[in-house]
Wavefront OBJ file of the C-alpha trace (Angstrom):
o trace
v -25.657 14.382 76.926
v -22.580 12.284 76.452
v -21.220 13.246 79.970
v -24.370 11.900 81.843
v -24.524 9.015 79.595
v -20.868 8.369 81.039
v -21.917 9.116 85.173
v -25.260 6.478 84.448
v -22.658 3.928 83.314
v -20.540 4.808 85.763
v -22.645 4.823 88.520
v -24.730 1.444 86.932
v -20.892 -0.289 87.424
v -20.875 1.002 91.099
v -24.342 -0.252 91.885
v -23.394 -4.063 90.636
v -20.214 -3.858 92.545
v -21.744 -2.651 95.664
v -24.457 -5.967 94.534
v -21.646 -8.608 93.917
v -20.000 -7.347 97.082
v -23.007 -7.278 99.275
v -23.854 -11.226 98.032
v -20.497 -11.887 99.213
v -20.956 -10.340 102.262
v -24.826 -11.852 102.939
v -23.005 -15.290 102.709
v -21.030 -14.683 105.306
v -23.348 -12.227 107.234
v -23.410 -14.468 110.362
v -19.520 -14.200 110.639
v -19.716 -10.701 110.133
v -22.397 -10.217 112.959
v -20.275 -12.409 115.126
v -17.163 -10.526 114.443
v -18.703 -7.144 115.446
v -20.298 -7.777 118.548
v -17.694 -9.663 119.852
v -16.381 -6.890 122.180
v -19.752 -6.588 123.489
v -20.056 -10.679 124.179
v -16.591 -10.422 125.783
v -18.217 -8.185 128.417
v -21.927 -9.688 129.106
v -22.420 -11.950 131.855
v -21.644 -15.744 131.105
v -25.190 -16.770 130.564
v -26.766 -13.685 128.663
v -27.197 -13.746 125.099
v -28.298 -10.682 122.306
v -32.257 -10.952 122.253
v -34.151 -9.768 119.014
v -37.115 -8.199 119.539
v -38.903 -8.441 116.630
v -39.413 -11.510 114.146
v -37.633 -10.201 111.032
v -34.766 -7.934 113.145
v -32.618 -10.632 112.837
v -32.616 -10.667 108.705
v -32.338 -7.186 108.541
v -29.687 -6.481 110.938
v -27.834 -9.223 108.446
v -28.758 -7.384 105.599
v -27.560 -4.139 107.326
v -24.118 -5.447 107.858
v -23.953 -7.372 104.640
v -24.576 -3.752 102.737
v -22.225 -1.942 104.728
v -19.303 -5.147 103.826
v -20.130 -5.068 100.790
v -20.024 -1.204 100.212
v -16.160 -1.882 102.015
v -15.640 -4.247 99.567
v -16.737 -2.407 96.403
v -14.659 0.449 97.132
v -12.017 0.149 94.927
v -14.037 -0.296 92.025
v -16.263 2.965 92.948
v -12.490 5.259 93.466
v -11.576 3.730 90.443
v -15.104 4.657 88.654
v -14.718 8.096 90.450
v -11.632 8.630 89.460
v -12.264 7.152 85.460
v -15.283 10.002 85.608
v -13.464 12.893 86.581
v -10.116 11.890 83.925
v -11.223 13.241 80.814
v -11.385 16.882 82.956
v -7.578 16.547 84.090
v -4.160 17.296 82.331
v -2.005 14.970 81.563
v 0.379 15.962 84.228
v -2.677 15.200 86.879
v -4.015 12.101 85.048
v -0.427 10.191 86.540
v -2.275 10.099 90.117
v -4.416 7.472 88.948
v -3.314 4.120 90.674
v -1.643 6.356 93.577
v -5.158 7.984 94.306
v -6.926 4.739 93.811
v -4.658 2.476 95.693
v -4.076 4.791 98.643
v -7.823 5.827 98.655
v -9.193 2.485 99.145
v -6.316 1.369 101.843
v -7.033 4.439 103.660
v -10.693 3.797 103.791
v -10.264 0.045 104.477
v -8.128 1.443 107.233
v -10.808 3.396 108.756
v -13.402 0.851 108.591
v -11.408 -1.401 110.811
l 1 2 3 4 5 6 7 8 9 10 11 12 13 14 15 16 17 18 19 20 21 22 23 24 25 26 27 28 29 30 31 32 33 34 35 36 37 38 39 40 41 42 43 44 45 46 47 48 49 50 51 52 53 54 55 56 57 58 59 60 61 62 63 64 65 66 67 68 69 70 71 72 73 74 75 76 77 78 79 80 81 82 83 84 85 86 87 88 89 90 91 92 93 94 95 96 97 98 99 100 101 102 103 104 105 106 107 108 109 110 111 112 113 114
């Protein structure tokens, strides 16, 4: 019972990380939006514009991206929670990969997303 104890804190530390990150993101969720249809602006016709066509699309295509930043953002903390979880099942020759797995890991994905 003590090892799912551990995962529900665990995983209760990646949920408000993926939270904090995603109100971060949701402030800047306009930005964001901005930033990733730019390509498709840069090739539209000088007077089109994106159309929604429904009344709440608009929130919840900010919400979609603000999740998605703010999974980005929270990755280090969920490798490092990973990581933390699966420790106490390592030697201590393997437990030195630590801040090498983390560090890479979350470069490497923040690599990808972009």
């Amino acid at each position: 019972m003590a090892h799912l104890e551990e995962l529900r804190v665990r995983l209760i530390v990646c949920a408000i990380a993926i939270g904090i990150g995603f109100a971060i993101s949701y402030a800047f969720s306009e930005q964001l939006f901005s930033l990733l249809i730019l390509p498709l602006t840069k090739v539209l016709p000088p007077e089109s514009r994106l159309i929604f066509t429904n009344l709440p699309e608009m929130f919840i295509t900010y919400i979609k991206v603000s999740l998605v930043a703010g999974i980005i953002v929270a990755i280090p903390v969920i490798f490092y929670e990973v990581w933390m979880f699966l420790v106490p099942a390592l030697y201590q020759n393997e437990k030195r990969y630590l801040v090498p797995f983390v560090v890479s890991s979350s470069i490497l994905f923040i690599l990808g997303a972009l």
